[in-house]
N, C-alpha and C positions, 0 to 999 in steps of 0.2 A: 490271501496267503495266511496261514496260520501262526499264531507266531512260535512252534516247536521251530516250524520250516525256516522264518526267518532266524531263528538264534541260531540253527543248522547253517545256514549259509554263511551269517557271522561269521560262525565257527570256521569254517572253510575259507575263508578268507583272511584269517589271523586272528579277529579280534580274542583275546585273551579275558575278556569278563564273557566272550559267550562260551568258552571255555567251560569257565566256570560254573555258569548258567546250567550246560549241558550233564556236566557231574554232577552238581546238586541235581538236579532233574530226575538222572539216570540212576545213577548209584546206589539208591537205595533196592529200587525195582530190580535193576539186575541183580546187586548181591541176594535178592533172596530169590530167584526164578536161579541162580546159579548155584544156591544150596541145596536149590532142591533138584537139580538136575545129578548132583554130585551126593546124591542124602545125605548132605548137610556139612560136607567138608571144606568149614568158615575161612579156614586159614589158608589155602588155596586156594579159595572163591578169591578171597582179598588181596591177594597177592594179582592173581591172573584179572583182574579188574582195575587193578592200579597201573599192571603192562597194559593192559586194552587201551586204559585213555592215554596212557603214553602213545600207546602206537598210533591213534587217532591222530595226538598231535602232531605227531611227526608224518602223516600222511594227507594233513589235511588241504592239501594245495591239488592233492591226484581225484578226491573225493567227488563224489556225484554231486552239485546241489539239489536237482529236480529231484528226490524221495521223500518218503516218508521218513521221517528221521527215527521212532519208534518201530518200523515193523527194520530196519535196517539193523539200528543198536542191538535188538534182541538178536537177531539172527546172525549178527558178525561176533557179538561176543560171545553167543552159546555155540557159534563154529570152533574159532579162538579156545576157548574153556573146553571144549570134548577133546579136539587136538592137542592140547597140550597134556590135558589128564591122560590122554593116550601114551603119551612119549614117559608121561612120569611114571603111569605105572607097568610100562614094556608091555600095553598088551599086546600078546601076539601073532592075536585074531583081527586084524582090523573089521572083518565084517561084525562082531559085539559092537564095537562102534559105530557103524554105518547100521546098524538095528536100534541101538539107541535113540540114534538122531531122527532114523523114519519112523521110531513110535514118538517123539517129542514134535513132530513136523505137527500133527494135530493139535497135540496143547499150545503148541505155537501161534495159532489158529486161534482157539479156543481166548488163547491169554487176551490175543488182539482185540478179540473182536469186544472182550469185557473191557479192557482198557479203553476202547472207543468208549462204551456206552458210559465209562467211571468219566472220560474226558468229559461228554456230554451233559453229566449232571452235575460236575463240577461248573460248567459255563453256567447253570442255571443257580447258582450261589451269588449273592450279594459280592461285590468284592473286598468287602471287608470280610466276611464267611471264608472265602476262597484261599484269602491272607493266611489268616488263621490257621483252617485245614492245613496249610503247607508248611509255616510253621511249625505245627505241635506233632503231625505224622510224616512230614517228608526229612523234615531237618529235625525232630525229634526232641525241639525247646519245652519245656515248661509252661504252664499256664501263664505262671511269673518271669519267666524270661518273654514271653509273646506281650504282657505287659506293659516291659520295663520298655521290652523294643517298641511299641507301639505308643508307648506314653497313656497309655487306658489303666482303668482300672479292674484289678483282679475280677470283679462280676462282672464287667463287660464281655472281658474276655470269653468268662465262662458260658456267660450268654449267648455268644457269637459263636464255640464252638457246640453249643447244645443243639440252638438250630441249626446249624450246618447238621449235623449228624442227623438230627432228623430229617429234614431235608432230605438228607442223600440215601437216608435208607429210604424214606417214601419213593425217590426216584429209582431205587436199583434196589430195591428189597433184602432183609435181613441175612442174607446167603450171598450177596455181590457184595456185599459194603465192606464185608472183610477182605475182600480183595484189596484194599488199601493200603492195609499194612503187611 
């Protein structure tokens, strides 16, 4: 079992740090696959991502556990996000809509299938590397706040995200790695 899958099940089950777990995780990823579904409209990405994990949580007892918690999240919250941009901006073609989402069904696709191969080069990282990475691009800390939190020293750090980077570009080359951010 992976452990996405296990913090998924957590999370269905109540616990409240997997919760947590699952927005840190998420959140990032969707708000920006959800800016760019909407070309770029930040402040109703954020909004309609702060309802979604509400809605999560208040639905989390009805929720499947046997999924993929990744290809779910993306495609419950980019339903969630088109529907509502729908209602807000009265379109009054619904098929624009149902055109949008079948030309997005591929990047959909697309996103996953990179997201697998980024999961998979992240597994081949040190987990001190992995640390870091998730630190400084997922949660958006500082060299010096990865640091302070880690009790290491500012070269360490540096060190530790240098080869990560490298690393992950050798693993997923120059044109995936920015997939990251």
């Amino acid at each position: 079992m992976s452990i996405g899958l296990q913090i998924w099940i957590n999370f269905c089950e109540g616990d409240q740090s997997a919760f947590r777990e699952l927005y840190d995780i998420y959140y990032s990823r969707l708000f920006v696959w959800g800016c760019k579904w909407l070309d770029g409209d930040t402040a109703f990405v954020k909004d309609q991502l702060h309802d979604f994990f509400i809605y999560l949580w208040e639905k989390r007892g009805n929720l499947s556990r046997d999924i993929n918690p990744d290809a779910y999240l993306l495609t419950s919250f980019k339903r969630r996000l088109l529907s509502q941009w729908a209602k807000t901006k009265n379109l009054q073609n619904i098929e624009d809509l149902v055109h949008v989402s079948t030309e997005e069904a591929d990047e959909t696709d697309r996103y996953l299938n990179q997201f697998q191969l980024i999961q998979e080069a992240l597994t081949k990282l040190t987990p001190a590397q992995r640390e870091v990475i998730e630190l400084r691009f997922l949660q958006n800390l500082s060299l010096q706040e990865i640091a302070l939190r880690k009790n290491a020293s500012l070269r360490t750090v540096y060190n530790l995200t240098h080869r990560a980077i490298q690393q992950l570009r050798e693993s997923l080359g120059k044109k995936n790695i920015f997939f990251l951010w």
